[in-house]
N, C-alpha and C positions, 0 to 999 in steps of 0.2 A: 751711238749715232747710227741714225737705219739711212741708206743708200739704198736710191731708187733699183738697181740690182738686186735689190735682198727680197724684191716678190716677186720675179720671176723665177717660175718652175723650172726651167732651162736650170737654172744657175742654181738651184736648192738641189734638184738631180743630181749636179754634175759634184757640189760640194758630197754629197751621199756617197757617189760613185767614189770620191778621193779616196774618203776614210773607211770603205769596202777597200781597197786597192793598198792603201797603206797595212791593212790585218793580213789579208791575202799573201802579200810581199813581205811580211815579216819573217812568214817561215818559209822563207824561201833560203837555199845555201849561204853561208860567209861569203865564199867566193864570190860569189854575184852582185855583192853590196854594191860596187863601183862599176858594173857592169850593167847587166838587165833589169837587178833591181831597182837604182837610180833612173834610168831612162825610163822603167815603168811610172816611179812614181811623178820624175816632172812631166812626162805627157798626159799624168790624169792631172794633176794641179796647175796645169796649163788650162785646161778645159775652163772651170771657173773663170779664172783671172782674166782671160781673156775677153769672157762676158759681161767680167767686170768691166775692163779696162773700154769695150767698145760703149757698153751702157755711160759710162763717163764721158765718150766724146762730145763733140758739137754739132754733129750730124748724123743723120739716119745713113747714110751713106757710108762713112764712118766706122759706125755701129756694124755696118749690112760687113764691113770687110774682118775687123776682128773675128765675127760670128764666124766668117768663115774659117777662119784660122783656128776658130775653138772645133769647130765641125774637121776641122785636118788631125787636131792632136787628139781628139776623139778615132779617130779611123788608127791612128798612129799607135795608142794604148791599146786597142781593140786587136791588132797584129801583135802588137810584143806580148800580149795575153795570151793569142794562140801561140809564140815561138817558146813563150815558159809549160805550157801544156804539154807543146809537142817534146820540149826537154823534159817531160818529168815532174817540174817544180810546184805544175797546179795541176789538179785532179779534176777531173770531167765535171764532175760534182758540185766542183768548187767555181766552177769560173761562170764570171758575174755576165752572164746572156741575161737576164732580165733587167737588172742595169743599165746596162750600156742601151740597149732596147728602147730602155724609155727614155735615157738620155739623147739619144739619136733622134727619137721620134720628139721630146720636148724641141730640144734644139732646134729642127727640121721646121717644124711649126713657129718657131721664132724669126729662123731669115727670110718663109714665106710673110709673113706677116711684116716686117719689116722691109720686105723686096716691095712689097704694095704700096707703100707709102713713101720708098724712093721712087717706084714708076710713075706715080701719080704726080 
């Protein structure tokens, strides 16, 4: 069953971004599983759901306030990203700056576009 969500770029990104984030976080310590590992992975599986969940309302308006909340646990992954870096647990190498990049900038592009059509 295809949901009008499943052809925005925003939300195929941010699904991308999850399953980078869940490999990434795999090898990450024991220890961390209930800790930073878990808060990493529901603030990128936040991101989707969210776009999902606003692309299902009854308003653009709606929509425009989820977006933002996906656009908060995006900045919010993006910080526990550098707090695992700066512990050690992810390598310079390794950490998804092109990802998050384009999911920012898809996302970005989605609440200007949807802010036009609640102003208007």
């Amino acid at each position: 069953m295809k949901r009008k969500h499943h052809d925005l770029e925003a939300w195929l990104s941010a699904i991308d971004l999850v399953k980078q984030v869940y490999a990434l976080t795999s090898t990450f310590p024991t220890h961390e599983n209930y800790g930073l590992t878990s808060q990493i992975r529901r603030s990128a599986v936040s991101v989707p759901s969210n776009i999902a969940e606003g692309c299902a309302r009854l308003s653009d308006r709606e929509f425009l306030h989820f977006l933002g909340i996906a656009r908060g646990s995006l900045s919010e992954l993006e910080t526990q990203l550098i707090i695992a870096r700066e512990l050690g647990y992810l390598q310079e190498d390794n950490f998804p700056t092109e990802p998050l990049e384009k999911t920012f900038s898809l996302l970005g592009g989605l609440i200007n576009h949807v802010r036009k059509k609640v102003d208007t």
